[in-house]
C-alpha positions as CSV (number, residue, x, y, z in Angstrom):
1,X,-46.2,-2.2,57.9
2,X,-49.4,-4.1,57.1
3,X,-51.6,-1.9,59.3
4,X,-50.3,1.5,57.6
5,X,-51.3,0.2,54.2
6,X,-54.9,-1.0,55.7
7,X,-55.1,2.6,57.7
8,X,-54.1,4.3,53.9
9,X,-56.2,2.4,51.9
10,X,-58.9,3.1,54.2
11,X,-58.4,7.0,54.2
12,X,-58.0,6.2,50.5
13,X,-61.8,5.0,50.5
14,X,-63.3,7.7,52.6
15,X,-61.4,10.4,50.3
16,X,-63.3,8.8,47.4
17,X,-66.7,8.2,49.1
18,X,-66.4,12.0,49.7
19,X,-65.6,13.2,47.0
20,X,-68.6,11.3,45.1
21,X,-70.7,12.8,47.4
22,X,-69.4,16.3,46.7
23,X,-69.8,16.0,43.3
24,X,-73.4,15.0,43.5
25,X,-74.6,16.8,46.9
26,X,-78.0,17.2,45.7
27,X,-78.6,13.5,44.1
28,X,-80.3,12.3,47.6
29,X,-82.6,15.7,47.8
30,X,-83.2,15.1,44.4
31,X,-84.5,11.8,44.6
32,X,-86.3,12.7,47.7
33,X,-87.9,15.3,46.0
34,X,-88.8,13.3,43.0
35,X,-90.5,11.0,45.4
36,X,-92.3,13.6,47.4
37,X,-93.8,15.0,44.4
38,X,-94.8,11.6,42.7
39,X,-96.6,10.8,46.2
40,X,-98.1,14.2,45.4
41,X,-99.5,13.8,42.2
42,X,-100.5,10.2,42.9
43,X,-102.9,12.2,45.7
44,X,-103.9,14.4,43.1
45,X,-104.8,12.3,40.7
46,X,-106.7,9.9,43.2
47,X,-108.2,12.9,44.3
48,X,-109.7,13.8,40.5
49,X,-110.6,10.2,39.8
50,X,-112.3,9.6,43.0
51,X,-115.8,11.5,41.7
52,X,-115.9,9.7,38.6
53,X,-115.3,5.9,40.1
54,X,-118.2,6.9,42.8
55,X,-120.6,7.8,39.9
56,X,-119.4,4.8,38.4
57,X,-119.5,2.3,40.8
58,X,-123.3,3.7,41.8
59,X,-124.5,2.8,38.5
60,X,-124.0,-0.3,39.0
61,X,-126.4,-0.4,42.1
62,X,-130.0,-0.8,42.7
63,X,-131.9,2.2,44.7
64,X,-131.7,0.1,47.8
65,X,-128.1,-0.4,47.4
66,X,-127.5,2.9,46.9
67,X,-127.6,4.0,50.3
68,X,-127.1,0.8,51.9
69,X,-123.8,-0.1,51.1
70,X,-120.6,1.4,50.4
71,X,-120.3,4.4,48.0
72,X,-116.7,3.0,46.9
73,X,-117.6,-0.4,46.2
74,X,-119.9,-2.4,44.4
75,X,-122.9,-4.0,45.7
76,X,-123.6,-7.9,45.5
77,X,-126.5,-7.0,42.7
78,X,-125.1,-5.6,39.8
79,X,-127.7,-3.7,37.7
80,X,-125.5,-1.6,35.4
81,X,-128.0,-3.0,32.3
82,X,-130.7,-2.6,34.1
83,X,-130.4,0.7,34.6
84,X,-129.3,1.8,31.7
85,X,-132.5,0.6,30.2
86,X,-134.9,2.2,32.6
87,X,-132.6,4.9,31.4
88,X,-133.5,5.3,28.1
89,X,-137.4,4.1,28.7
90,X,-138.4,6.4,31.6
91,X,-141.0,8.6,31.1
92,X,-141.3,7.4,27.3
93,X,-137.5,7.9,26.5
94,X,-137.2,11.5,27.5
95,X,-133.3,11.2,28.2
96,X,-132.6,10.4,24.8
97,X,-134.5,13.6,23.9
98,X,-132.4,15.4,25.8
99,X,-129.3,13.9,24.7
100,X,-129.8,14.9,21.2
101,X,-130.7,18.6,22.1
102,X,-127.1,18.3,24.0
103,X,-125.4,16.9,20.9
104,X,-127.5,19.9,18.9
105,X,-126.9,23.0,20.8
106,X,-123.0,21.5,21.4
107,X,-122.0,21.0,17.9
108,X,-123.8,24.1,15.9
109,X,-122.4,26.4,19.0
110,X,-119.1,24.9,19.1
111,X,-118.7,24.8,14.8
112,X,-120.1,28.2,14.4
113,X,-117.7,29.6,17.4
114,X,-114.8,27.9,16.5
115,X,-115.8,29.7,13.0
116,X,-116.4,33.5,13.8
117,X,-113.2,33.2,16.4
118,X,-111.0,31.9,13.7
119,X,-112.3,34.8,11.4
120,X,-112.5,37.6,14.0
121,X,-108.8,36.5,15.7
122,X,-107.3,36.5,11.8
123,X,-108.3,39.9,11.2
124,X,-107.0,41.6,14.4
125,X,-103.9,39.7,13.9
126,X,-103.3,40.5,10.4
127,X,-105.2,44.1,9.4
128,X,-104.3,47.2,10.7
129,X,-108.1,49.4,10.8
130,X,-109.1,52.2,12.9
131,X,-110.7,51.1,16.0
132,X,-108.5,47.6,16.1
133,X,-106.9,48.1,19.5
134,X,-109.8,49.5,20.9
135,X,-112.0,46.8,20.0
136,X,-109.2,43.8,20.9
137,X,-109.7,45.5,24.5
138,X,-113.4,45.6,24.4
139,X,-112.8,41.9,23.6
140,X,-110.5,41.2,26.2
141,X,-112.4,43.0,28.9
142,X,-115.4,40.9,28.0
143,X,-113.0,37.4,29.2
144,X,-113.4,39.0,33.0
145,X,-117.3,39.0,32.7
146,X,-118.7,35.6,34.3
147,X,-121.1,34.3,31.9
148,X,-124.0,33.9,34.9
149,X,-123.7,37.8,35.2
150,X,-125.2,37.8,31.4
151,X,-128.2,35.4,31.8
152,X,-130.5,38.1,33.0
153,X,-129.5,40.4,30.6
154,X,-129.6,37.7,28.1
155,X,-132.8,36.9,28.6
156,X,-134.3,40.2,28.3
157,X,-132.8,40.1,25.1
158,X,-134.4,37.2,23.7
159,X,-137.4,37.9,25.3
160,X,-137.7,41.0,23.1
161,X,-136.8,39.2,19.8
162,X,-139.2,36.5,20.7
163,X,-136.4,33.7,21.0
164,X,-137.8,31.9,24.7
165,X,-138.2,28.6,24.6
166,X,-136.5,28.1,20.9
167,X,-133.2,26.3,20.6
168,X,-131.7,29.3,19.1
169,X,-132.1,31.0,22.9
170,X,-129.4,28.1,23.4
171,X,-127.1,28.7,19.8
172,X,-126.9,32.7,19.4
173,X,-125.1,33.2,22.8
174,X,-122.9,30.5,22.4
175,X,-121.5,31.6,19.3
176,X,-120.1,35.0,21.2
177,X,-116.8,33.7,22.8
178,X,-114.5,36.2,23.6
179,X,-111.3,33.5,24.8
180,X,-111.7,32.3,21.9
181,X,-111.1,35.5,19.5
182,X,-108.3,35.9,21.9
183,X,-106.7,32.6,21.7
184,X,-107.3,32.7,17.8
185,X,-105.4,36.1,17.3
186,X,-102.4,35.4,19.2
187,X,-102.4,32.1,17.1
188,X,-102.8,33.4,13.5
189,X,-99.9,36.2,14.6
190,X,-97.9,33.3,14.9
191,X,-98.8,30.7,12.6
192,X,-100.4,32.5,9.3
193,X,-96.9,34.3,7.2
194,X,-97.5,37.8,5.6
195,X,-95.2,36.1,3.0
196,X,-98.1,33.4,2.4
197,X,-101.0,36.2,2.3
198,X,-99.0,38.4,-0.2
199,X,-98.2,35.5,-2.3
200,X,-102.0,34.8,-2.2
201,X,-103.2,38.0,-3.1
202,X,-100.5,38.1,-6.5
203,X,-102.6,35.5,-7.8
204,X,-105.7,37.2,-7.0
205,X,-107.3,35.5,-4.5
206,X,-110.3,37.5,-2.9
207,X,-110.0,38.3,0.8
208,X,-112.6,35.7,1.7
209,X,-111.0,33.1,-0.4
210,X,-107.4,33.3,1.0
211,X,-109.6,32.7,4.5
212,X,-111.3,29.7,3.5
213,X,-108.8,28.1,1.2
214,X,-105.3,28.8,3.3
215,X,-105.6,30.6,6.8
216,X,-108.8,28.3,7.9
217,X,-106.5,25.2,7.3
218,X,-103.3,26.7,8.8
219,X,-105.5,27.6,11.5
220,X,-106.8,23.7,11.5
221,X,-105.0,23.8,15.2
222,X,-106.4,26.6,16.9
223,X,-109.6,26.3,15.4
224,X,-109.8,22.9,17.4
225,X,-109.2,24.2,20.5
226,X,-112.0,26.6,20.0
227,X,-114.3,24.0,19.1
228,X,-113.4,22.1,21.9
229,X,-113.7,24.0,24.2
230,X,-117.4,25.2,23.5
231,X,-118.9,22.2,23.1
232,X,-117.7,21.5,26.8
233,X,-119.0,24.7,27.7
234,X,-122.3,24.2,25.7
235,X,-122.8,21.1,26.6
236,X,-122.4,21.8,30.5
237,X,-124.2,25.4,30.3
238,X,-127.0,24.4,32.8
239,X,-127.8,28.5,33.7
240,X,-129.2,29.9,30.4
241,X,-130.8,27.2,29.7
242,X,-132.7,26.7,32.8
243,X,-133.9,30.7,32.2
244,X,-134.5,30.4,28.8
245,X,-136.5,27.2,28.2
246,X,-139.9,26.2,29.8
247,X,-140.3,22.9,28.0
248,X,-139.1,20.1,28.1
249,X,-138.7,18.6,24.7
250,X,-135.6,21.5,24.6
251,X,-134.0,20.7,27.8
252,X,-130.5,19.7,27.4
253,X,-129.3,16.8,29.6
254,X,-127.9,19.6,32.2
255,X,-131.3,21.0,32.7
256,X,-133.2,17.6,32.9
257,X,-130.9,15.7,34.6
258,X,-131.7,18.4,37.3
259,X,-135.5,18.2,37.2
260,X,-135.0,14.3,37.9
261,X,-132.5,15.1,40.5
262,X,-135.2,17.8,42.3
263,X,-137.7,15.5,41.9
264,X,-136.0,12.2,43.4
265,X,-135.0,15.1,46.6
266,X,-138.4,15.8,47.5
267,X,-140.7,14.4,49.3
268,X,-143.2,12.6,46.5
269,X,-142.3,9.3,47.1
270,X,-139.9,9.2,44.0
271,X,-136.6,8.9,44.8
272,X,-136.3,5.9,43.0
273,X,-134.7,7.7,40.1
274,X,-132.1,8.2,41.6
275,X,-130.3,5.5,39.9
276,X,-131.4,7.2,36.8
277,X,-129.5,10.5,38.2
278,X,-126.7,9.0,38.5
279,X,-127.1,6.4,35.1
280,X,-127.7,9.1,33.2
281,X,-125.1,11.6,34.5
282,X,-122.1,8.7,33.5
283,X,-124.1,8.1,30.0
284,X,-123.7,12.3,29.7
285,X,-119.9,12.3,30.0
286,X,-118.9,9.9,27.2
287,X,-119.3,12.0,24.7
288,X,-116.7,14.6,26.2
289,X,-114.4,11.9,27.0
290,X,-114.6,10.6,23.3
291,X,-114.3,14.3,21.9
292,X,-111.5,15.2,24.2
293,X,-109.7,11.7,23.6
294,X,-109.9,12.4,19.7
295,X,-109.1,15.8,19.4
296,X,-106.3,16.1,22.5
297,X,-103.6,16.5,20.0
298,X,-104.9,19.1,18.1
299,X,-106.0,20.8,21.6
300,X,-102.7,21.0,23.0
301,X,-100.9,21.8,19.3
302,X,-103.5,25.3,19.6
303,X,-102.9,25.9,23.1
304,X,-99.0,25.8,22.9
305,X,-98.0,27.0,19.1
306,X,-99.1,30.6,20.1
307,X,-98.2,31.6,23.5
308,X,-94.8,32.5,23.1
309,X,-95.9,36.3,22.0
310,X,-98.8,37.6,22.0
């Protein structure tokens, strides 16, 4: 008697163990899964990160070490400081030079773009002209154009105006981005009411004015992502201005950075600078880490607010 109720309560315990596992067939695929694609992005991410910890971690190295130890970790002479400040004195403090044309060229291009887009997408959105859909294509076919394809032509351009060698050779092209007309029109279809406009325009409010006083701040969003998005594009342009400036007081740090770097490569007995490459390549990408860090919310608030419909 005994052994039947041990035999039933153990069928009892298999019926139950099976049944859980019916009910969640997929919870050890699942978690398999899960775990495969962790390992994944962990890979990934390692992967990304792996550049900037080398760039890092050869700061902090002498020319010697450099290429006499290993590129991952740190050599027994740290010389971080010492770097830095051969950085900023070499050749009479030239990098800081080119820093600020960086910061120049980056902020009025990114501002001005961030500007004309916000315009130029809130009109196709929200006025009904001859020509609009016409043009929003002419605008949209000039996204597929690589922006290395216009430098030549670019630079016959300015060349004819008499605009070589000026920081404006730098400024007038940036302000032309077509993503960005795009990305501001699908947003102000979105985000800017008729209702608010009309309401607007009862109280007499001027075309201009209902711009500038409610759909640039409604836009606040969008505009952001704009203006991010130029600066990182000014600030790593290296093409146009490699054409388009001969000296050196107007190099930005892209264009520099490679002169040293060409210079340390060859053969005249200066390769010493390369520590000042690499110094000043880290010193160049704070300033995008700090913008990015500080304006990530508003970047992806503009990026996701208007994509449902275009």
């Amino acid at each position: 008697m005994a052994v039947s109720e041990q035999i039933s309560a153990s069928r009892k315990e298999v019926m139950r163990q099976s049944a859980k596992t019916q009910k969640n067939p997929g919870r050890h695929r699942g978690w398999t899964g899960r775990t495969i694609m962790t390992v994944i992005m962990l890979l990934f991410f390692v992967y990304f990160l792996m550049p900037l910890f080398w760039l890092l971690v050869s700061t902090t190295k002498t020319n010697t070490d450099l290429f006499a130890t290993f590129g991952l970790w740190l050599a027994p002479n740290f010389n971080l400081w010492n770097n830095l400040h051969d950085l900023f004195t070499y050749q009479g403090g030239i990098y800081l030079k080119w820093l600020g044309n960086s910061a120049y060229y980056s902020v009025i291009s990114a501002v001005g773009a961030s500007f004309f887009c916000a315009l130029a997408g809130y009109v196709f959105a929200k006025f009904r002209f001859p020509g609009r859909r016409f043009l929003f294509s002419v605008v949209l076919g000039a996204i597929m154009v690589p922006n290395t394809a216009l430098s030549i032509p670019l630079y016959l351009l300015l060349s004819k105006v008499g605009l070589i060698n000026t920081p404006l050779a730098i400024i007038l092209p940036s302000l032309a981005v077509p993503f960005g007309v795009y990305l501001m029109r699908v947003y102000a279809s979105q985000a800017v009411p008729d209702e608010l406009l009309d309401a607007a325009r009862v109280d007499g409010a001027g075309e201009f004015r209902i711009f500038w006083s409610i759909v640039l701040r409604v836009l606040s969003p969008g505009f952001v992502t704009v203006l991010l998005l130029t600066f990182v594009g000014t600030w790593n342009n290296y093409f146009l201005p490699l054409l388009v400036l001969n000296d050196p007081n107007y190099y930005p740090l892209t264009v520099g950075l490679a002169q040293w770097n060409a210079v340390a490569s060859s053969n005249s007995g200066s390769q010493v600078i390369y520590t000042l490459v690499l110094t000043g390549a880290l010193v160049s990408i704070i300033p995008l880490i700090i913008g990015f860090l500080c304006l990530q919310r508003y970047w992806q608030n503009g990026l996701t607010l208007g994509s449902v419909k275009a």
